[in-house]
C-alpha positions, -999 to +999 in steps of 0.1 A: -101-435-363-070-418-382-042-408-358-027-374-362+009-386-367+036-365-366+075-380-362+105-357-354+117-348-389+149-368-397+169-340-406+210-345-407+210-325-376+190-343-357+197-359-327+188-398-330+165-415-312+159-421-273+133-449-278+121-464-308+089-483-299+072-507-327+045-527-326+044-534-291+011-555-280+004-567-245-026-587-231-033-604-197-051-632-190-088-622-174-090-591-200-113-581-219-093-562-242-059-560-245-039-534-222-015-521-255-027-529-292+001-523-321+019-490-306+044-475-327+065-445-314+100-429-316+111-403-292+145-380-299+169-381-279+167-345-255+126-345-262+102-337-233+075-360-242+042-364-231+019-399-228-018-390-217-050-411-211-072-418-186-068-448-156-065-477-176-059-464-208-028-487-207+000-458-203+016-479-173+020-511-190+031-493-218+060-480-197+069-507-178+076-528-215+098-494-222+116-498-191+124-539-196+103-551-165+074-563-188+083-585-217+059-574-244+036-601-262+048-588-295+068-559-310+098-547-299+115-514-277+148-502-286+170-475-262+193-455-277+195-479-306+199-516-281+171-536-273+159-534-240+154-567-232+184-581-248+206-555-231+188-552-192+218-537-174+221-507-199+181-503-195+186-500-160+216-476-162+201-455-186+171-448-177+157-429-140+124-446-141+099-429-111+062-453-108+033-437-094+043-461-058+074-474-044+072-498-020+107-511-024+118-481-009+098-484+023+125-498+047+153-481+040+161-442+050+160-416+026+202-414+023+204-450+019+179-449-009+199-427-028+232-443-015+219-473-033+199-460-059+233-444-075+258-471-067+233-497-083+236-475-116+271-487-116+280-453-096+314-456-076+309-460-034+325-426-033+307-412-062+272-423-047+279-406-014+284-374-032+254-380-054+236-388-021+248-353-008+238-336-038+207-350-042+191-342-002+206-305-006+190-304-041+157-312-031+157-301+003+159-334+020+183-331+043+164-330+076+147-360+065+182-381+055+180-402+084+142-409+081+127-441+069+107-443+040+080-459+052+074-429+077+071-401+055+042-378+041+029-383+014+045-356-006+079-366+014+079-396-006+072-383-034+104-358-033+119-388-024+111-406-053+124-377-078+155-379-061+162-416-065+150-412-103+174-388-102+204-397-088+232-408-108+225-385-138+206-408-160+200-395-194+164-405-199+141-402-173+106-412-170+084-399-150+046-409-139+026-385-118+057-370-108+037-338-090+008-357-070+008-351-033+034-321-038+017-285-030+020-258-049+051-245-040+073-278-046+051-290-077+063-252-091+098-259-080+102-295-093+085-283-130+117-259-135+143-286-119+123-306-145+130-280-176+166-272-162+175-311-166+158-313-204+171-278-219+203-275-195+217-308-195+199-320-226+179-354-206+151-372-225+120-368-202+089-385-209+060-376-185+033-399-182+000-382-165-037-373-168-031-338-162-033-321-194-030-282-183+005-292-164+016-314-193+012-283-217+035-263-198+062-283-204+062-310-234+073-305-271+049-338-281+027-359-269+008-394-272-029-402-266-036-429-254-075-449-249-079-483-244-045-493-250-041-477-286-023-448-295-051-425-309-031-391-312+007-382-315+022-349-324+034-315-310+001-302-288-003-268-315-005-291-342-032-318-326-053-287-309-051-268-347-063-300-365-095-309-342-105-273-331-094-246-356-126-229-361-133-229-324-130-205-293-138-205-259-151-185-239-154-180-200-175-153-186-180-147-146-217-135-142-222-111-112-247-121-083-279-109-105-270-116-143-283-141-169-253-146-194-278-139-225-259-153-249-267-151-282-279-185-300-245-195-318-226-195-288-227-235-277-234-232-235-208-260-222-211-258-188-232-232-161-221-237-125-225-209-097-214-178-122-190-192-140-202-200-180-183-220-203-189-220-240-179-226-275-177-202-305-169-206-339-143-182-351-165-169-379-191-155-353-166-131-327-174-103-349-210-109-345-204-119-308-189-085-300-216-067-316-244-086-302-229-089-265-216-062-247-187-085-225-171-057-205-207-060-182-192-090-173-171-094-140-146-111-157-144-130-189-117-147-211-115-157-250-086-183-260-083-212-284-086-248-275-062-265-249-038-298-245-072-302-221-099-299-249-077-324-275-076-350-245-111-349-238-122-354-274-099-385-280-098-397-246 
């Protein structure tokens, strides 16, 4: 399969790169395959960038070889222009790096894991108590400073874990999952601290997740990823425009007696309880709107393909 390829253009304006990944291949011992075949990637510095694909798709090894805690079986990873392996302590100072879990935080209290979190970015004792400060009042944490880890909700430890990705300012941050467990409310709440810190301040923020819809919101490119190779990368309008140009969707609400009586060139994706799903090609609206009468329906919508619809097909 060709991958849709698109680099930031190198332009004399442009702001160089955050990560330069090439060639990176990684395989453990029992696999069948391997968990990252020959991925090559740059990312600019300031760019919120997306990696997608499903559970083991290979996104998390991938990461964890960006982020210098897995040494990479060829290929190599440079930050900001070092190597990351070569150059550990600047990985680690550089980069807020938030896993899906974090167990290492799980016996210490929520102001001593950002205490420590900052101070071990070569913050200043002084300095890391303000961070701390900042950081509980910031995300609301405060009642829960004296708390231990280990004893929080679910979606306690997941603020938690922004915070400690977050303390001490790091200019690259990557993020994995960073909304599970949070409701609606706080996952709203963290996706603008998110946007502040990229257009504001000018961070790097690469996003790792499954969740296409809520990566679209937010991310200027993105990579695909299936069975450990990179099988898409480029902004999501480009990607969507290059696999489903000719194609709109349609979703119609049926009320408690219709039949959706669609016409035979609109594909049926889905029927479920009402709600109908289906593809059109952008050639037939005119005859769609002649042949169908729409405004009997309850509701119904008529966009172009998602960030959801590109994932799918390569994923």
């Amino acid at each position: 399969m060709t991958v849709p390829h698109t680099t930031p253009r190198d332009a004399p304006d442009s702001p160089p790169y955050a990560y330069e990944v090439e060639g990176l291949c990684k395989r453990f011992g029992g696999t069948a395959g391997p968990a990252n075949a020959d991925i090559s990637f740059r990312i600019r510095q300031g760019e919120f960038f997306g990696l997608l694909g499903s559970n083991g798709a290979g996104k998390t090894t991938l990461v964890k070889q960006m982020t210098g805690l897995v040494r990479p079986d060829r290929g190599t990873v440079r930050l900001l222009g070092r190597d990351v392996f070569t150059h550990p302590r600047f990985t680690a100072s550089t980069v807020g790096y938030m896993p899906q879990s974090a167990f290492a935080l799980n016996s210490l209290t929520v102001k001593e894991a950002l205490y420590f979190s900052a101070h071990l970015r070569g913050v200043s004792a002084k300095a890391a108590r303000r961070e701390r400060d900042t950081m509980l009042e910031l995300l609301d944490l405060t009642h829960l400073a004296g708390k231990v880890a280990r004893q929080l909700s679910g979606g306690e430890r997941r603020l938690l874990q922004i915070a400690v990705t977050l303390v001490g300012a790091p200019p690259v941050l990557i993020l994995d999952e960073p909304t599970n467990e949070l409701d609606p409310s706080r996952r709203r709440q963290m996706w603008q601290l998110f946007r502040e810190l990229n257009q504001r301040d000018g961070r790097t923020i690469i996003l790792i997740t499954h969740n296409a819809v809520e990566a679209e919101q937010v991310i200027e490119r993105v990579g695909i990823l299936k069975e450990g190779r990179l099988v898409a990368l480029g902004a999501p309008a480009e990607l969507k425009s290059s696999l489903l140009r000719s194609q709109i969707r349609l979703s119609i609400t049926l009320g408690d007696t219709q039949r959706h009586g669609l016409p035979d060139y609109v594909r049926v994706q889905s029927e479920h309880r009402g709600k109908v799903v289906a593809l059109v090609d952008s050639a037939d609206l005119p005859s769609l709107t002649k042949d169908v009468d729409l405004t009997v329906f309850p509701a119904f919508t008529l966009h172009t393909a998602t960030l959801e619809d590109v994932y799918v097909s390569y994923a």
